[in-house]
C-alpha positions in Angstrom: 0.0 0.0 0.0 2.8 2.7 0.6 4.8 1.3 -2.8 1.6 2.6 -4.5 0.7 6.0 -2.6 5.1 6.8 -3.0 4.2 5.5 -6.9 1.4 8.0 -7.5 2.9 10.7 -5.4 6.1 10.6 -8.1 4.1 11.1 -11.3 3.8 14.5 -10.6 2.3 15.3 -14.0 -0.1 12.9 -14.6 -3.4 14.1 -13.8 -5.4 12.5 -10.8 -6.3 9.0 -11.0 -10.1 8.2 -10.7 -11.5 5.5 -8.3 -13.6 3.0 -10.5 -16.4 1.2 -9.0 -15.0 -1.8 -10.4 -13.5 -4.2 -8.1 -10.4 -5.4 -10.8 -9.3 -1.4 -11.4 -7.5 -1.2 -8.1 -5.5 1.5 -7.1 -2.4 -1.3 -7.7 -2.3 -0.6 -11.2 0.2 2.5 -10.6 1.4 5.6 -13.2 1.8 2.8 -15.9 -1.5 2.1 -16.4 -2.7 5.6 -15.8 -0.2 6.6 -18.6 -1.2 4.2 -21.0 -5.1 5.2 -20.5 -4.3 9.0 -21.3 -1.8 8.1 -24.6 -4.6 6.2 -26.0 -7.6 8.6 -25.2 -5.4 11.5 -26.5 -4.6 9.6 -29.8 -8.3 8.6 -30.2 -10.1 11.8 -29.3 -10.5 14.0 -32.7 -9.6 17.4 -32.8 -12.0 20.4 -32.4 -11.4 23.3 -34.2 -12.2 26.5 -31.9 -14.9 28.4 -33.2 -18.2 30.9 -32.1 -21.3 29.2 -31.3 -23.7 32.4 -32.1 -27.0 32.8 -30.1 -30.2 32.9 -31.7 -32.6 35.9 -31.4 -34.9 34.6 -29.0 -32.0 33.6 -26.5 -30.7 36.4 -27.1 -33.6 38.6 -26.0 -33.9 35.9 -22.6 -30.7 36.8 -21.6 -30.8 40.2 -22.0 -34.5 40.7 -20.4 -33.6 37.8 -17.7 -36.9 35.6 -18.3 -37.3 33.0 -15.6 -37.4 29.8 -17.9 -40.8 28.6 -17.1 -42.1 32.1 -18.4 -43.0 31.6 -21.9 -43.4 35.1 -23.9 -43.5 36.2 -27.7 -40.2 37.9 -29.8 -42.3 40.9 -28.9 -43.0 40.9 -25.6 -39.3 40.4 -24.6 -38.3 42.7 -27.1 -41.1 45.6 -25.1 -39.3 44.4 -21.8 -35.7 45.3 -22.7 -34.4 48.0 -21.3 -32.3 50.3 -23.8 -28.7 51.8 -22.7 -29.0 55.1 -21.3 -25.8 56.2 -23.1 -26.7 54.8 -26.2 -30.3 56.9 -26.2 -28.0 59.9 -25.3 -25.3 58.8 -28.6 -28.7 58.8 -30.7 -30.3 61.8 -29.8 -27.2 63.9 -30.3 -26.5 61.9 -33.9 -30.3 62.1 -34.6 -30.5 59.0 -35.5 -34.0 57.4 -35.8 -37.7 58.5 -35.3 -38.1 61.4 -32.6 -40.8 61.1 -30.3 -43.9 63.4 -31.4 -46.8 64.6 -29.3 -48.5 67.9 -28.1 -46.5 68.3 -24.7 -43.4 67.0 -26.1 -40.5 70.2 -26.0 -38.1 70.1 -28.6 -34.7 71.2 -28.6 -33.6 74.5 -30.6 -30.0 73.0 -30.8 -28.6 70.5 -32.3 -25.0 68.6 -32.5 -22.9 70.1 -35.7 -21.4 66.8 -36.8 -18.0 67.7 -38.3 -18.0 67.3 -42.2 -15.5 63.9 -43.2 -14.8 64.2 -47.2 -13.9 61.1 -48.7 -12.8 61.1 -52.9 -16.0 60.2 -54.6 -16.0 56.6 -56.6 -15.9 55.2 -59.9 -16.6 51.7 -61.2 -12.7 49.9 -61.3 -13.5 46.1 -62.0 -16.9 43.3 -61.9 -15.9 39.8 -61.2 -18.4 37.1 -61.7 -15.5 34.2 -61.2 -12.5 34.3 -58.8 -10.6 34.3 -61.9 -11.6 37.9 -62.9 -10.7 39.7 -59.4 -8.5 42.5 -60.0 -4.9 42.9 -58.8 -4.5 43.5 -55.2 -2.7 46.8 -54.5 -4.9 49.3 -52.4 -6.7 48.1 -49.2 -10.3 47.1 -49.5 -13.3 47.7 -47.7 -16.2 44.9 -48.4 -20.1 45.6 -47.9 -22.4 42.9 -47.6 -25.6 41.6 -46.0 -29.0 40.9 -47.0 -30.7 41.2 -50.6 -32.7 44.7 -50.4 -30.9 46.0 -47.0 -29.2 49.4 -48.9 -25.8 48.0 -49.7 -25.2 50.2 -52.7 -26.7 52.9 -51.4 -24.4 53.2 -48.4 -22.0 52.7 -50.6 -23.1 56.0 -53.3 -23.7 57.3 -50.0 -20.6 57.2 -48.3 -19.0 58.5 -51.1 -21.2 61.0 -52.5 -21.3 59.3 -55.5 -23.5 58.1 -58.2 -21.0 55.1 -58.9 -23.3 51.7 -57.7 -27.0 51.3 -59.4 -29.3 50.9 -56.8 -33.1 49.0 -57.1 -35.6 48.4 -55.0 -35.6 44.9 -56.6 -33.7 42.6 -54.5 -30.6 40.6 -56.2 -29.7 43.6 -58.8 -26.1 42.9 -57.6 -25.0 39.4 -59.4 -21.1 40.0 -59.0 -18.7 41.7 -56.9 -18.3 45.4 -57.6 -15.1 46.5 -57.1 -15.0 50.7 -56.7 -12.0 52.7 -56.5 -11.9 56.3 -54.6 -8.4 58.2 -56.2 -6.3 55.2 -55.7 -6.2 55.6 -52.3 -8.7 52.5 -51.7 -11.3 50.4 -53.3 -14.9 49.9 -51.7 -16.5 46.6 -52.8 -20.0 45.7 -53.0 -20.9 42.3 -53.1 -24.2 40.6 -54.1 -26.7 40.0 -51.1 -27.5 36.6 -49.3 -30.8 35.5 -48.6 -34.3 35.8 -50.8 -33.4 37.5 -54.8 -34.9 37.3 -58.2 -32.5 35.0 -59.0 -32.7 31.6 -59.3 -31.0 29.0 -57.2 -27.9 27.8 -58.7 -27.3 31.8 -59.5 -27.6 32.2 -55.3 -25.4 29.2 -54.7 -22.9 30.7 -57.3 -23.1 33.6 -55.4 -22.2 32.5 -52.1 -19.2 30.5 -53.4 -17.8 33.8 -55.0 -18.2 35.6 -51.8 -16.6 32.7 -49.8 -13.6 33.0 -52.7 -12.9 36.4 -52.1 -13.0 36.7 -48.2 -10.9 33.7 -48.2 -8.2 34.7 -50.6 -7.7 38.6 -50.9 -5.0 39.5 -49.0 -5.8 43.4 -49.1 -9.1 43.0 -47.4 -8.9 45.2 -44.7 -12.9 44.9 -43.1 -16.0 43.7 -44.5 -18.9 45.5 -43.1 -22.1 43.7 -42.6 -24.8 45.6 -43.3 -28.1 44.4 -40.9 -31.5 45.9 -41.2 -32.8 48.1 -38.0 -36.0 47.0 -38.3 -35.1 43.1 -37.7 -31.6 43.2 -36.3 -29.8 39.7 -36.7 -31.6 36.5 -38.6 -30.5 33.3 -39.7 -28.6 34.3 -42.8 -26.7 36.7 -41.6 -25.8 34.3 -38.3 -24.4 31.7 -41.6 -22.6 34.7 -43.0 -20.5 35.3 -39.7 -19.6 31.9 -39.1 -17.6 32.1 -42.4 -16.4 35.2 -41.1 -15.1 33.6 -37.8 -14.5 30.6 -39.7 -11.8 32.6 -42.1 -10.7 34.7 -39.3 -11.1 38.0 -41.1 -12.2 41.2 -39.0 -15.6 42.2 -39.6 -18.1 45.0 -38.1 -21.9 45.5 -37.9 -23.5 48.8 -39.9 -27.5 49.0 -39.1 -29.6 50.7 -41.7 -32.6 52.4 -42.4 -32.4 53.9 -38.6 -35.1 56.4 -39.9 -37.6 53.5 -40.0 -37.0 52.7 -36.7 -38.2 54.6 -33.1 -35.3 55.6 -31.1 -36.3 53.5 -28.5 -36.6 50.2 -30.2 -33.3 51.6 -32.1 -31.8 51.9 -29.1 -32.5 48.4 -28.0 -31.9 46.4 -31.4 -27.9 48.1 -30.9 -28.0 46.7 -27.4 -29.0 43.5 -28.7 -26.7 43.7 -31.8 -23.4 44.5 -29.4 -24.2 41.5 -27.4 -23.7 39.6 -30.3 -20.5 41.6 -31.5 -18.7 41.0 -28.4 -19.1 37.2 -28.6 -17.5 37.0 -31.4 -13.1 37.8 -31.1 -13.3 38.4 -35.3 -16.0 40.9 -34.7 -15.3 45.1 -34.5 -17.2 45.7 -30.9 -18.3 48.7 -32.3 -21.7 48.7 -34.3 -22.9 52.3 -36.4 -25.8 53.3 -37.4 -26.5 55.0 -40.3 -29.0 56.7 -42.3 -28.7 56.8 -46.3 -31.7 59.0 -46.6 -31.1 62.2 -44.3 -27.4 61.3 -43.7 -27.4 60.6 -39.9 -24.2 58.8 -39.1 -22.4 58.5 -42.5 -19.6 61.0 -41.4 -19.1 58.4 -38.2 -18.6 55.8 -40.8 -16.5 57.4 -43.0 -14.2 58.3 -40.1 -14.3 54.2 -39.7 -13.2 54.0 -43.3 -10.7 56.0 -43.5 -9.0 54.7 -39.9 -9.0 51.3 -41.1 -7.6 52.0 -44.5 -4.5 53.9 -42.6 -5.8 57.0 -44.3 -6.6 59.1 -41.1 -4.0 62.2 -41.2 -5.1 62.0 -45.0 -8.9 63.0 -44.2 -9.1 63.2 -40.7 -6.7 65.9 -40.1 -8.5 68.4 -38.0 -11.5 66.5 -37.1 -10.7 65.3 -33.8 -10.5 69.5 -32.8 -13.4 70.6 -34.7 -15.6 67.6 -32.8 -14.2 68.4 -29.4 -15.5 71.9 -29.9 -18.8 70.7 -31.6 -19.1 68.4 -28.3 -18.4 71.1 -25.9 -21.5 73.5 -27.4 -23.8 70.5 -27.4 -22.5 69.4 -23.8 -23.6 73.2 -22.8 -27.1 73.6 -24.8 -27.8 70.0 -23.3 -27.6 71.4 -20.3 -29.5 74.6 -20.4 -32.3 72.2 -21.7 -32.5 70.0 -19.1 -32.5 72.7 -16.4 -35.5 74.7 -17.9 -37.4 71.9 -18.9 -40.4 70.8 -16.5 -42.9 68.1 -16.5 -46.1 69.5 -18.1 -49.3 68.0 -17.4 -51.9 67.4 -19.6 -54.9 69.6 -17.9 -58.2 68.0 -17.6 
């Protein structure tokens, strides 16, 4: 009995041996056997590639509105329980960034936050590649956009620009290649076709999908590919497929919510919450998610400052910005102020 306590005491590395129930594995089989258990479970046991197990909407909602699990409630119910971010309401009402609140005894500011202007070179068409075959040369860095059929991938992209360069449709699927834009040779924006429902037919999907799996896998100068998500329905299934191949490739990539004038700020407010959860479980994954707004402009010159950071191009455009927005900040910080002070609570007189 001490030979075999003075025998496991000496193998020092091996883990801890396990008492079986059974009456023939006796402790008197010693570091031998113990070491030829673990060579052979090691050499048997396959290996598991690390990767991001992504949460679907509904646990995501649970989590974030802490539902007991024998409470059973609809998308919608959870969604009307979560609490939005206080900063984050504060971010969108100084960006003015989706539907105000309206009503009779509603004040309104007089002020407003004056956004420094961020001028990128405006685009023209460089290259279309229907096969891998036909992508252009790599030289400048590269900014990919994709997401959803009919979420405004182009037009972020005219958009960001100011530029008429991308045709735009309200038809979903009018982008069957990869679009490859340049901007003065200083980078190339490229917008490639949409995933989920399209005019198309299936192989042409399939097709698609391959080509997009082609060129995040292989182009060296991709810097970012920005996935473009819908502010009206946040995250779905296809775009939870889509960032598995991003983890799965281990290239960076960063949400970009659209159409944040549809939304209320409110439920805006909460669908970035619920967005950023997901960002942050994901290492391949920019923490932080924008908001924009193609059709009054809210939040473009935030992305464009994204843009042109991640392309190394910052003292190029971004030269004076960070002074001109501290200033812009400070003014805003003191009109806030004087608003919140003079304001009262008004009651509606019977």
């Amino acid at each position: 009995m001490a030979s075999n306590i003075l025998g496991l005491w000496a193998c020092r590395r091996l883990p801890l041996l396990r008492l079986s129930s059974k009456p023939s594995d006796t402790i008197s089989t010693g570091c031998a056997g113990e070491a030829r258990r673990i060579a052979t479970t090691a050499t048997d046991r396959p290996e598991r590639k690390p990767s991001t197990v992504h949460r679907t909407t509904v646990e995501a909602l649970k989590d974030a509105v802490n539902v007991r699990g024998a409470e059973e409630l609809s998308n919608r119910k959870l969604f009307e329980r979560l609490q939005p971010d206080e900063k984050t309401m504060e971010m969108l009402d100084m960006h003015r960034l989706g539907m105000e609140k309206e009503g009779r005894f509603v004040r309104r500011r007089w002020f407003g936050y004056q956004e420094p202007e961020v001028s990128l070179p405006r685009l023209a068409f460089f290259a279309g590649a229907q096969s891998s075959k036909s992508f252009p040369s790599a030289s400048l860095p590269e900014i990919g956009f994709v997401g959803r059929s009919n979420v405004g991938k182009s037009t972020l992209v005219n958009q960001v620009c100011g530029s008429a360069a991308a045709r735009i449709s309200d038809r979903p699927g009018l982008t069957q290649q990869i679009n490859f834009y340049t901007a003065r040779d200083d980078f190339h924006l490229v917008d490639m076709p949409g995933y989920g429902f399209a005019f198309a037919k299936e192989e042409e999907r399939v097709g698609w999908q391959s080509l997009i799996e082609d060129y995040i896998r292989n182009r060296k100068t991709l810097r970012r590919v920005m996935v473009l998500l819908d502010a009206r329905h946040g995250i779905k299934a296809n775009d939870r497929d889509f960032m598995d191949l991003m983890d799965r490739t281990r290239t960076k990539y960063q949400f970009v919510l659209t159409k944040c004038d549809l939304v209320r700020r409110t439920d805006l407010a909460k669908r970035h919450l619920l967005v950023s959860q997901e960002a942050a479980s994901s290492k391949h994954c920019i923490p932080r998610v924008m908001l924009v707004s193609a059709r009054d402009g809210a939040g473009l010159n935030l992305l464009r400052k994204e843009i042109a950071h991640t392309c190394s191009l910052g003292q190029k455009y971004l030269g004076s910005y960070s002074r001109k927005e501290s200033i812009a900040r400070a003014e805003y910080d003191s009109q806030l102020k004087i608003y919140k002070e003079t304001s009262r609570s008004k009651k509606r007189r019977r």
